[in-house]
TORDONU-463080 format. One line per 2 residues: number of its first residue (from 0); for each residue x, y negated, z of N, C-alpha, C. Coordinates in Angstrom, 1 decimal, padded with zeros to 4 digits, always signed. Layout:
REM TORDONU-463080
NUM> X/Y/Z/X/Y/Z/X/Y/Z  ...
//
This chain:
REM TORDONU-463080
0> +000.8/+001.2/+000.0/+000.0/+000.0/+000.0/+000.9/-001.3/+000.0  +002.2/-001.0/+001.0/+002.5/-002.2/+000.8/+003.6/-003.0/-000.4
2> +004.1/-001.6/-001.3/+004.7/-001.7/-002.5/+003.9/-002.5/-003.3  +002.5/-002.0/-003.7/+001.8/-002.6/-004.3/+001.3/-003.2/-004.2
4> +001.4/-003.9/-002.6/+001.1/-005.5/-002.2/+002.5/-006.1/-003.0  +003.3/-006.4/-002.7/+004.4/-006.6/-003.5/+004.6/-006.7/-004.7
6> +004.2/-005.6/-005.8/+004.3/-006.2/-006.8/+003.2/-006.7/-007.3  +002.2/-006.8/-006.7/+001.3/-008.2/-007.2/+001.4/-009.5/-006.3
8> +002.4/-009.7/-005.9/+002.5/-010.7/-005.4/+004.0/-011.1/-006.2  +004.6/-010.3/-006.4/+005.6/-010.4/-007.7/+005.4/-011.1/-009.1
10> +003.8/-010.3/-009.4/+003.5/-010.6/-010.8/+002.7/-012.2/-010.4  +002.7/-012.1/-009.6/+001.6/-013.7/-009.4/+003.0/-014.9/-009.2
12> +004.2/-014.8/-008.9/+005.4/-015.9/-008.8/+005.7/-015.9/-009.9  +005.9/-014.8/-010.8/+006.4/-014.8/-012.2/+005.5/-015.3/-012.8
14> +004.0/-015.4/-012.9/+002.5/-015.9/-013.5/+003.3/-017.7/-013.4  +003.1/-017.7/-012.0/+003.6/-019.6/-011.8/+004.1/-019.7/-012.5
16> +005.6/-019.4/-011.9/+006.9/-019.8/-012.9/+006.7/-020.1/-014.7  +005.8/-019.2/-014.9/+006.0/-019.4/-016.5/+005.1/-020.4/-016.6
18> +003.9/-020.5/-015.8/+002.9/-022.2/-016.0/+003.6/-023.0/-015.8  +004.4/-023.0/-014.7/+005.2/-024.5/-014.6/+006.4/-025.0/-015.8
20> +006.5/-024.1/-016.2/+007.8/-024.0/-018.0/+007.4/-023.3/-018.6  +006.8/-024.2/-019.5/+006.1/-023.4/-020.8/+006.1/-024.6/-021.9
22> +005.9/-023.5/-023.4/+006.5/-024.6/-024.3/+005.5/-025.2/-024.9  +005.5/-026.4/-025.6/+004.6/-027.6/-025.5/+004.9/-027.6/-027.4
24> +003.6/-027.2/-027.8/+003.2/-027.7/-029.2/+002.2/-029.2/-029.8  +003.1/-029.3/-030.6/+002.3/-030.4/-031.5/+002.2/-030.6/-032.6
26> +001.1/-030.3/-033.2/+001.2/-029.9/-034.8/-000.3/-030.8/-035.5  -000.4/-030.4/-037.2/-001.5/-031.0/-037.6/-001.0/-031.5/-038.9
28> -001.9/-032.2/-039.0/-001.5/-032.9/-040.7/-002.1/-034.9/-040.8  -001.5/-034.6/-042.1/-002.0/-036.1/-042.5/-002.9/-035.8/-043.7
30> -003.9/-036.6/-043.5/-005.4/-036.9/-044.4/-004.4/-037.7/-045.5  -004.4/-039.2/-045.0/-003.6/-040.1/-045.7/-002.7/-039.8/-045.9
32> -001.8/-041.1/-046.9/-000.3/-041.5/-047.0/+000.4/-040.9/-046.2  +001.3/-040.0/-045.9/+002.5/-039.6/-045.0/+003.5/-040.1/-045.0
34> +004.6/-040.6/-044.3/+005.9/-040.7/-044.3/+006.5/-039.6/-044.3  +007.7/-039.6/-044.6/+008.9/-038.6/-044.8/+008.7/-037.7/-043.9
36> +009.3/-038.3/-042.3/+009.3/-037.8/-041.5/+008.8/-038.3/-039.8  +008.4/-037.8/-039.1/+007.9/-038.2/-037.5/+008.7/-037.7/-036.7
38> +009.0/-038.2/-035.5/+010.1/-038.4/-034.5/+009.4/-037.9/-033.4  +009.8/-037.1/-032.5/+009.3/-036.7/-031.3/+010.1/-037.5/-030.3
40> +009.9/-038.3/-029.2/+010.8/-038.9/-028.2/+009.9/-038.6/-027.0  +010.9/-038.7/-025.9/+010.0/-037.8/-024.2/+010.9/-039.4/-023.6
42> +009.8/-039.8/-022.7/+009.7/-040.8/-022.1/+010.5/-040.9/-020.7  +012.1/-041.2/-020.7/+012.5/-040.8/-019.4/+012.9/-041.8/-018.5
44> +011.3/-042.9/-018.2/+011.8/-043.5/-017.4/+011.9/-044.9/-018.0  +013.6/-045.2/-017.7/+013.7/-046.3/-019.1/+014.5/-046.3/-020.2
46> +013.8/-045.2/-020.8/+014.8/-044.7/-022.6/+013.7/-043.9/-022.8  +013.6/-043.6/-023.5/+013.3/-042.3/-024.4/+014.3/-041.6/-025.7
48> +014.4/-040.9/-025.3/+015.0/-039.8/-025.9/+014.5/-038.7/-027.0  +015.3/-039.1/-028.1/+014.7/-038.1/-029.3/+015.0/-036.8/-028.9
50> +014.1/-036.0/-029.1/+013.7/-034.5/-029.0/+013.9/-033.4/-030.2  +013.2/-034.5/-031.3/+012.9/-033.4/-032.7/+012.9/-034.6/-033.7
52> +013.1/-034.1/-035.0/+012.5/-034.7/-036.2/+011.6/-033.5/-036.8  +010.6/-034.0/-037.3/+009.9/-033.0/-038.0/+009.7/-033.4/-039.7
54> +010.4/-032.9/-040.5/+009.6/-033.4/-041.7/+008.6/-032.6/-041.9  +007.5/-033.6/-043.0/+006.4/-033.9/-043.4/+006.6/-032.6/-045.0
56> +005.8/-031.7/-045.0/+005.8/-030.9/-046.1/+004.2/-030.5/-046.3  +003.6/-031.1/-047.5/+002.3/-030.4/-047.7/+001.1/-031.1/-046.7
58> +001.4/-032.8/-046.3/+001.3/-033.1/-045.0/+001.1/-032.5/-043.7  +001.7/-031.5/-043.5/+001.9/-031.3/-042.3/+003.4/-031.3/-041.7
60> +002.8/-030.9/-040.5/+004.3/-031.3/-039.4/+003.7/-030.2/-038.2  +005.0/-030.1/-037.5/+004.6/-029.6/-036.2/+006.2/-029.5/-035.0
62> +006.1/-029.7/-033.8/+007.1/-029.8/-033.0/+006.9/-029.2/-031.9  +007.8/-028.4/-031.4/+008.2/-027.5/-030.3/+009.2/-027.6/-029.2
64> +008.6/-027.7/-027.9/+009.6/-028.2/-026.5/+009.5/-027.4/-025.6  +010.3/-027.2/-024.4/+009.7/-026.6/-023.0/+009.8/-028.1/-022.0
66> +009.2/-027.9/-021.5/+008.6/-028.9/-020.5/+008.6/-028.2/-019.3  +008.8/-028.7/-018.3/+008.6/-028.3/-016.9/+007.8/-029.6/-015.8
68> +007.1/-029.9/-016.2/+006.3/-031.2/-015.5/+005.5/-031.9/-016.5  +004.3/-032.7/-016.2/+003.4/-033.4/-017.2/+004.5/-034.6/-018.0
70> +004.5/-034.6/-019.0/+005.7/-035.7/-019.7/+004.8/-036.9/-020.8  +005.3/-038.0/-020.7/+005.3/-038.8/-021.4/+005.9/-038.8/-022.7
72> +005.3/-038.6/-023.8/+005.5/-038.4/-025.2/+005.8/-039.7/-026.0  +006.7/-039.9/-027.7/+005.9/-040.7/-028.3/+006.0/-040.0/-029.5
74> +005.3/-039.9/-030.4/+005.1/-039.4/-032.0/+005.6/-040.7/-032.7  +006.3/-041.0/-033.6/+006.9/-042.1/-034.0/+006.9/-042.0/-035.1
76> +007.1/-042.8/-036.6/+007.4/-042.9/-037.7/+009.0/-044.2/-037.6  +008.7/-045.2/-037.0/+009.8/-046.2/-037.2/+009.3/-046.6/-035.8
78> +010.2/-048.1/-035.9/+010.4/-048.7/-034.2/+009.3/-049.5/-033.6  +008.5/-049.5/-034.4/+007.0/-050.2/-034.0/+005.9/-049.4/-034.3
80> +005.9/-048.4/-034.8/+004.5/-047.8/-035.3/+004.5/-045.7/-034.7  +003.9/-046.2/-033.7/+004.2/-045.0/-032.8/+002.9/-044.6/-031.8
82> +002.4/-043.5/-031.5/+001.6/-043.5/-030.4/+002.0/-042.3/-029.1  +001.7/-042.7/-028.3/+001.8/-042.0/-027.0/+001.0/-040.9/-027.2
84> +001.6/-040.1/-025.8/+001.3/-038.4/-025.7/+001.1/-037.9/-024.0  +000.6/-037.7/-023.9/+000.7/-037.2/-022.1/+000.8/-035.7/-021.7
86> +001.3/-035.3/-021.9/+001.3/-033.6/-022.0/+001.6/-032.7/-020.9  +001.1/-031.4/-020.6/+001.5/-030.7/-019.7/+002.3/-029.2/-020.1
88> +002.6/-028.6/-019.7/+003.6/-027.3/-019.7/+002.1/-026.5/-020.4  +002.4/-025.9/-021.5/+001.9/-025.2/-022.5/+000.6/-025.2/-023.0
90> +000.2/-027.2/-023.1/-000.6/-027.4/-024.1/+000.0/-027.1/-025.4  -001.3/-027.2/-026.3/-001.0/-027.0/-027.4/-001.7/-028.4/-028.3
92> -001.3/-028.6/-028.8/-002.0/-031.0/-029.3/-002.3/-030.7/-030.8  -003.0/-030.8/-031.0/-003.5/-031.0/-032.6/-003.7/-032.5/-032.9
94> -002.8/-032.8/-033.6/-002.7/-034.5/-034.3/-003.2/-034.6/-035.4  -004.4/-035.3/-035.9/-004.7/-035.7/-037.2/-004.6/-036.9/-037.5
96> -004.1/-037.4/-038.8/-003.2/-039.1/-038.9/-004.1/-039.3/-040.4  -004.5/-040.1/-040.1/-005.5/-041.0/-041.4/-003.9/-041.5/-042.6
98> -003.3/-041.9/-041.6/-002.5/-043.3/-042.7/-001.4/-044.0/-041.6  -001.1/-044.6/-041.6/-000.1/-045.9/-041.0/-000.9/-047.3/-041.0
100> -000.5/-047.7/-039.8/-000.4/-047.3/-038.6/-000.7/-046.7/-037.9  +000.5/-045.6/-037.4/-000.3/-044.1/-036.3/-001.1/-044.8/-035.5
102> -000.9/-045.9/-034.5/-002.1/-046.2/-033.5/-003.4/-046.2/-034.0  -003.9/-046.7/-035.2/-005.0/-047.0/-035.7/-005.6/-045.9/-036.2
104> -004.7/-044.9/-036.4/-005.3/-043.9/-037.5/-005.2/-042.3/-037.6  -005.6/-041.8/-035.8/-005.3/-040.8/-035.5/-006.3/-040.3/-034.8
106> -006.4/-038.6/-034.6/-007.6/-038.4/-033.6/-006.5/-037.1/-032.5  -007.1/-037.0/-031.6/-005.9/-036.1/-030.7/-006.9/-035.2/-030.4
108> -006.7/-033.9/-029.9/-007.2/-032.7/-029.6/-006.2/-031.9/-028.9  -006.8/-031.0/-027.7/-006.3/-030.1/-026.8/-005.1/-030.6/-025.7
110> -005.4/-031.7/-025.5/-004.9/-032.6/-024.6/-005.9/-034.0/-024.3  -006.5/-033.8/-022.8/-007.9/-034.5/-022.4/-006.7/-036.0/-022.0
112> -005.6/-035.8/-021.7/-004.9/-036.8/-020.8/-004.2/-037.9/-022.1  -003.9/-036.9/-023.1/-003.7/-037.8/-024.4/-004.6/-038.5/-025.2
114> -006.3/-037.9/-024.9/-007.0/-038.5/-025.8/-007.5/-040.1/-024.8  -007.4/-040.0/-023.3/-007.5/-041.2/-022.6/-006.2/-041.8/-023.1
116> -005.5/-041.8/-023.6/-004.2/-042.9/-023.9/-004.4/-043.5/-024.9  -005.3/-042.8/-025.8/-005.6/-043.1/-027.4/-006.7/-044.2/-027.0
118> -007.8/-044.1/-025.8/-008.4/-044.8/-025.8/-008.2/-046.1/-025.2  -007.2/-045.6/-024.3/-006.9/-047.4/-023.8/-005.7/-048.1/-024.8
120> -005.1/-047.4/-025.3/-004.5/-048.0/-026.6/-005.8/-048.9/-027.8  -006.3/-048.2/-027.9/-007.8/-048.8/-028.8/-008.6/-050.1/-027.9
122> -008.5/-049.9/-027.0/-008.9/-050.7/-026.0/-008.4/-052.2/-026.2  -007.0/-051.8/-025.8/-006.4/-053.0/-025.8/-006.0/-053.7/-027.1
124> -005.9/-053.3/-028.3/-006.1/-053.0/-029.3/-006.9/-054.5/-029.9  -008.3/-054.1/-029.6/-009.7/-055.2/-029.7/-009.2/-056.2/-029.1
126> -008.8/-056.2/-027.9/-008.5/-057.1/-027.0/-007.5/-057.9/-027.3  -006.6/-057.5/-027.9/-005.3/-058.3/-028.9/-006.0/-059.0/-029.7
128> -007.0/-058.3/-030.6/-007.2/-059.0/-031.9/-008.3/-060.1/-031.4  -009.1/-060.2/-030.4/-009.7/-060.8/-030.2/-009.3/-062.1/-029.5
130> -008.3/-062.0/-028.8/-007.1/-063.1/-028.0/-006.9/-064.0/-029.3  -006.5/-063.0/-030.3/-005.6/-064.0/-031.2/-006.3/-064.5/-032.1
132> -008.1/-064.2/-032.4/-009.0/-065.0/-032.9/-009.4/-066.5/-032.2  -009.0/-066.0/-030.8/-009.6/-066.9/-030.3/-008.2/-068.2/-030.4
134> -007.2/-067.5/-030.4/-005.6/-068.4/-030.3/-005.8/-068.9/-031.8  -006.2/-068.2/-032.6/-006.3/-069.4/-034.2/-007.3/-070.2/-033.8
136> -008.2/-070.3/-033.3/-009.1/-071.2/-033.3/-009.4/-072.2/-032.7  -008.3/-071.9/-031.7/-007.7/-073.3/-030.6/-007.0/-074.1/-031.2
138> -006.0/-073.3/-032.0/-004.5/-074.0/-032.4/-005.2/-075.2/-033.7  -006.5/-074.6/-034.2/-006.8/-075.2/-035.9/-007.8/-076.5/-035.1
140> -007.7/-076.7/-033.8/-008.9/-078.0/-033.8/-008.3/-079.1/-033.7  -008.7/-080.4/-034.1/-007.4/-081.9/-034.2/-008.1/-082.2/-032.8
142> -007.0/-083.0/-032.8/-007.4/-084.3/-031.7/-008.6/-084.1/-030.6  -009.7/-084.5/-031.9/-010.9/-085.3/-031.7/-011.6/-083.5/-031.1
144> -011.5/-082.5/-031.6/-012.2/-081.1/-031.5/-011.6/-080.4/-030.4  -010.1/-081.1/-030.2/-010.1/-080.3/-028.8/-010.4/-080.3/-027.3
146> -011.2/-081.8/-027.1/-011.9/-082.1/-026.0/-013.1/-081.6/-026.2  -013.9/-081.4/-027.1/-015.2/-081.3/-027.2/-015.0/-079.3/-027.0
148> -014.6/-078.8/-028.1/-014.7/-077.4/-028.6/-013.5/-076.5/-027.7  -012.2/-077.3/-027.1/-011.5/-077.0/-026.2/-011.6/-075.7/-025.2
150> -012.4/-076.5/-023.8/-012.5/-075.8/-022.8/-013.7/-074.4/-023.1  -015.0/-074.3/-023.9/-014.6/-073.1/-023.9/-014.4/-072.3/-025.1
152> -013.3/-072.2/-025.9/-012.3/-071.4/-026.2/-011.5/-070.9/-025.1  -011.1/-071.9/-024.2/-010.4/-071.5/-022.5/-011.1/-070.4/-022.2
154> -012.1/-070.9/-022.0/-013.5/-070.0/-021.0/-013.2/-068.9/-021.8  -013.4/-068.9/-023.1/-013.5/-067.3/-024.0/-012.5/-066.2/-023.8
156> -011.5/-066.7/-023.9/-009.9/-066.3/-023.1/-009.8/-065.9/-022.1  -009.8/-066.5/-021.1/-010.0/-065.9/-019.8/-010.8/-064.3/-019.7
158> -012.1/-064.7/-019.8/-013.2/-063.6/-019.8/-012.4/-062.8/-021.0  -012.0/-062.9/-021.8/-011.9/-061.5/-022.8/-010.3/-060.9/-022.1
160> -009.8/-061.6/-021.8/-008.6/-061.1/-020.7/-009.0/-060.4/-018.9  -009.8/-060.8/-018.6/-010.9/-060.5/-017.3/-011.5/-059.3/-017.8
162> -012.0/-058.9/-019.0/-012.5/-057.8/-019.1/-012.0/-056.5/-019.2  -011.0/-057.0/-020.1/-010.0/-056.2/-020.1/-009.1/-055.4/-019.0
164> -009.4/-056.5/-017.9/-008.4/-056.2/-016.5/-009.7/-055.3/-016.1  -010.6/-055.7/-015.9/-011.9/-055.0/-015.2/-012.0/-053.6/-016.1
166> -011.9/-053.5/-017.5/-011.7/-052.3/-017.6/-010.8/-051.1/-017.1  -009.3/-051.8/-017.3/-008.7/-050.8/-016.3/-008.7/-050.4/-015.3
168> -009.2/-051.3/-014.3/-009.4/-051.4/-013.1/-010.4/-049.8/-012.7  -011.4/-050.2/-013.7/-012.6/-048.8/-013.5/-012.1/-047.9/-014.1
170> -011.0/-047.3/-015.2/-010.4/-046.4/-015.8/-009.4/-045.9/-014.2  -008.9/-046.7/-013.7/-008.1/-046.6/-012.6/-009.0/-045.5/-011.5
172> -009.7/-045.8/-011.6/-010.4/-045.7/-010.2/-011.3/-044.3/-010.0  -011.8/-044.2/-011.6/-012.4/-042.7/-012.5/-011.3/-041.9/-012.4
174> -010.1/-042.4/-012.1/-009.2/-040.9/-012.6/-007.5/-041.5/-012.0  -008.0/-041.1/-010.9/-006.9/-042.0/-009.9/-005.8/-040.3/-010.0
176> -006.3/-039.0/-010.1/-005.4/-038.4/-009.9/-004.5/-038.1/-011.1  -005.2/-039.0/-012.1/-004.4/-038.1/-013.4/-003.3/-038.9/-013.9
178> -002.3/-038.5/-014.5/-000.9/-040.0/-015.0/-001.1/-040.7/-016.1  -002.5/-040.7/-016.3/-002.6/-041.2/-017.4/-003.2/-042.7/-017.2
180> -003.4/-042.9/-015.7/-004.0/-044.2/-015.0/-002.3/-044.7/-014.8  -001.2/-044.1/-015.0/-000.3/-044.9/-015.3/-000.3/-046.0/-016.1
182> -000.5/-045.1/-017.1/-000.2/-046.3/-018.5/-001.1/-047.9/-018.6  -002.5/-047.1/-018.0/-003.5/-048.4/-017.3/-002.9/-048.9/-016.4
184> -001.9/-049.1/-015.4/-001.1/-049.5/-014.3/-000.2/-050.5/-015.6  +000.3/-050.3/-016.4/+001.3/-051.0/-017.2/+001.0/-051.2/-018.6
186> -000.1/-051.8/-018.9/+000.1/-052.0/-019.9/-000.5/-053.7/-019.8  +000.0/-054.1/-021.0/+000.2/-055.8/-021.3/-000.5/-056.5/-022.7
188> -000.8/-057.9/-021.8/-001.9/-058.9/-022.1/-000.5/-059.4/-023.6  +000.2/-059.6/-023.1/+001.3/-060.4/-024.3/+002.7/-059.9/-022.9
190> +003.8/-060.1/-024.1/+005.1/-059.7/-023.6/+005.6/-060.1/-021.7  +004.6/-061.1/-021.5/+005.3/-061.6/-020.3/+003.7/-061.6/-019.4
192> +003.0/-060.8/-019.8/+001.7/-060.8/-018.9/+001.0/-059.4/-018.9  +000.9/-058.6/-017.9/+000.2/-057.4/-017.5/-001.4/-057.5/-017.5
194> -002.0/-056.6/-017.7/-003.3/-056.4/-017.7/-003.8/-056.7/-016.2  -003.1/-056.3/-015.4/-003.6/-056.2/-013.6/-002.4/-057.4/-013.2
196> -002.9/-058.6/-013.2/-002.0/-059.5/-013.7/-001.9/-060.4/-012.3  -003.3/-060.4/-011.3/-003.6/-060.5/-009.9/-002.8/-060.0/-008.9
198> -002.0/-060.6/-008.2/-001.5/-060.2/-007.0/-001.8/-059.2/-006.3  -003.5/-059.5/-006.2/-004.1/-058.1/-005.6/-004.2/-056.9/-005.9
200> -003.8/-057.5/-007.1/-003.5/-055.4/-008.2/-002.8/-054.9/-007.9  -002.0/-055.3/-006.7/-000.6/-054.2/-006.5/-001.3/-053.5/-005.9
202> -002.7/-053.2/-005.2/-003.0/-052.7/-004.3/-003.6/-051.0/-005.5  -004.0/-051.5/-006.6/-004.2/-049.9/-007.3/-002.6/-049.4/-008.1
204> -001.7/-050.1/-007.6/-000.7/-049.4/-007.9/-000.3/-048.6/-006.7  -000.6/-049.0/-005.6/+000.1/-048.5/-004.6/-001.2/-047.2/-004.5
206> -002.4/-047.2/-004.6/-003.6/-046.2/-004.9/-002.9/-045.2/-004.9  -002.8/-045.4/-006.6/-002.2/-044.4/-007.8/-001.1/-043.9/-007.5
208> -000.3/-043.6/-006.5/+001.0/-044.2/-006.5/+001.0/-042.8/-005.3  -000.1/-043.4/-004.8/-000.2/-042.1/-003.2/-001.0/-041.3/-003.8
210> -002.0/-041.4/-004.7/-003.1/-040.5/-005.5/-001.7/-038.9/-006.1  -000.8/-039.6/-006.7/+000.3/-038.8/-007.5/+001.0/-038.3/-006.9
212> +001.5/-038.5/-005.7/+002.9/-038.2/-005.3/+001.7/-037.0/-004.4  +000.7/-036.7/-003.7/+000.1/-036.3/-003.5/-000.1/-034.3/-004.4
214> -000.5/-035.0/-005.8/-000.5/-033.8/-007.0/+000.8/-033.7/-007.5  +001.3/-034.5/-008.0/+002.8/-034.3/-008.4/+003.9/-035.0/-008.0
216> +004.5/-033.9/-006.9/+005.5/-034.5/-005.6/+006.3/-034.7/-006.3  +006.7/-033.9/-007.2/+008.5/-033.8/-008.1/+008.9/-034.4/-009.5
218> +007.4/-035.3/-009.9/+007.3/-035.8/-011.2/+008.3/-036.8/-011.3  +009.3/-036.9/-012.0/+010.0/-038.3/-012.3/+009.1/-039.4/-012.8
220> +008.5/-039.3/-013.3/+007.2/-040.6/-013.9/+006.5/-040.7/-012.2  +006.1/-040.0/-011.5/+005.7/-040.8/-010.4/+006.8/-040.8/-009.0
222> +007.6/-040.4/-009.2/+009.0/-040.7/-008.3/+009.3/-042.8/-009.0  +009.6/-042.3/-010.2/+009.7/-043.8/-010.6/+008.3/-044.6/-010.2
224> +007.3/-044.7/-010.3/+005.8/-045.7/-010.1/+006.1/-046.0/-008.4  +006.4/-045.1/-007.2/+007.0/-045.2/-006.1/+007.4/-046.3/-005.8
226> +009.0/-045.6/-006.6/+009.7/-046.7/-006.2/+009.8/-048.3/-006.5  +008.8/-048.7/-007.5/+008.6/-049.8/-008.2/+007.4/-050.1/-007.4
228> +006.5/-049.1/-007.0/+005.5/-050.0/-005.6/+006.5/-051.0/-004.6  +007.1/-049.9/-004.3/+007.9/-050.0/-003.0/+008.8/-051.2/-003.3
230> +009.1/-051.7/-004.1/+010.1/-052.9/-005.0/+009.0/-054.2/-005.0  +007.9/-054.0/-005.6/+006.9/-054.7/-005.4/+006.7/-055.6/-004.4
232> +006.4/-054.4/-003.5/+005.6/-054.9/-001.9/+006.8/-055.4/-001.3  +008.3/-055.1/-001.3/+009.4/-055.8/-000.5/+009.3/-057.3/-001.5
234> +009.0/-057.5/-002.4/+009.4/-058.7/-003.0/+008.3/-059.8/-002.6  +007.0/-058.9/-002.5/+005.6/-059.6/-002.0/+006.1/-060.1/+000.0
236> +006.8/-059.4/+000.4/+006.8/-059.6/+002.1/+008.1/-061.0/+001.5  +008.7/-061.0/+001.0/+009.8/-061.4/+000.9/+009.3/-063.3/+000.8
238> +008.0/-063.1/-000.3/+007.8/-064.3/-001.0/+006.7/-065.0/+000.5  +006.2/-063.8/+001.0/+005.2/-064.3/+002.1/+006.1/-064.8/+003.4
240> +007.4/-064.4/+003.8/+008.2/-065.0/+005.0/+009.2/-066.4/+004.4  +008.9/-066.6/+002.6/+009.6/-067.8/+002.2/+008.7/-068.9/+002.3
242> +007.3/-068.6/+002.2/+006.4/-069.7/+002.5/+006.4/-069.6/+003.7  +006.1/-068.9/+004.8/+006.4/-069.3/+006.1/+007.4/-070.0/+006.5
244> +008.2/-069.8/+005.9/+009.7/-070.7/+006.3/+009.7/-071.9/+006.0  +009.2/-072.4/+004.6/+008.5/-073.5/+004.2/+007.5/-074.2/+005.1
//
């Protein structure tokens, strides 16, 4: 009896072991136009690192990794035109690509954590183009149009940047355990402005932060989000004992 407690308790460590490293496919085709070739890069922090090239034959493609923890992906053609990936140890991702721009022109399958990235990419997306309708229509009024027609174009701005934050905010909050409320933790209004752009937003970083380390103790993507809480809030105590000193 107790051999054969043993080896099923054998075959259930070796069962883990191989869930936690297991190899990670990405395959599919292009409808549209293809490029030559697509670039696989894994997200380490601050680089990413190429993995694969895959050329494009008969439009298809396909790429093969082992992974040992949920990773941060990007599928790439060149240095600007690329989409993210969220993956775990032996998904398998079916990519379909309309055309160029990958962001615009893809649908994801067999990864639930990648098709939320597709969405708040699209998200923000609207949100750009709508900023910058509203930024041509500020910039085109003379003199005389920008007192009158001015403030709200302001107003329009704000709120379409306000919504935006309130979206993430509730993407945050729906899905505090998954890493995919990372990328909603960091993503940006324009190069020098974050979506959670309020002081008080540190507070769903620091959520997410204990939400993760919680599910994934040994993740480098949330070993890093940690320690950049933690960088945060010393900078926040830091700025609060300089006005007191003031």
């Amino acid at each position: 009896m107790m051999k054969k407690l043993f080896i099923l308790l054998l075959i259930a460590v070796t069962a883990a072991g191989c869930k936690n490293k297991a190899n990670l496919y990405i395959k599919r085709t292009f409808s549209g136009k293809a490029p030559a070739t697509l670039i696989l890069e894994r997200n380490d922090i601050d680089k990413y690192v190429v993995i694969d090239t895959a050329k494009i034959r008969k439009n298809k493609f396909s790429f093969k990794t082992r992974i040992t923890e949920p990773e941060f992906f990007q599928v790439r053609t060149g240095k600007d035109d690329f989409i993210t990936l969220l993956a775990h140890p032996g998904d398998n991702i079916s990519l379909s690509f309309n055309g160029t721009p990958l962001v615009d022109n893809y649908t994801v399958k067999g990864s639930k954590e990648s098709e939320q990235l597709r969405e708040l990419d699209l998200r923000l997306i609207q949100t750009h183009n709508s900023l910058d309708s509203i930024r041509k229509a500020y910039q085109s009024l003379s003199g005389t149009e920008l007192a009158v027609k001015g403030p709200a174009l302001e107003n329009k701005y704000v709120a379409a940047v306000n919504r935006q934050r309130m979206h993430n905010i509730k993407f945050i909050l729906e899905n505090i355990r998954s890493m995919a409320s990372i990328k909603a933790l960091y993503q940006r209004i324009d190069e020098n402005t974050y979506v959670l752009y309020q002081p008080r937003d540190l507070q769903y970083l620091k959520i997410v932060s204990d939400s993760l380390n919680a599910a994934y103790p040994e993740s480098k993507n949330v070993k890093a989000l940690t320690a950049d809480v933690k960088n945060e809030l010393n900078q926040m105590y830091v700025n609060r004992l300089s006005k007191i000193a003031e």
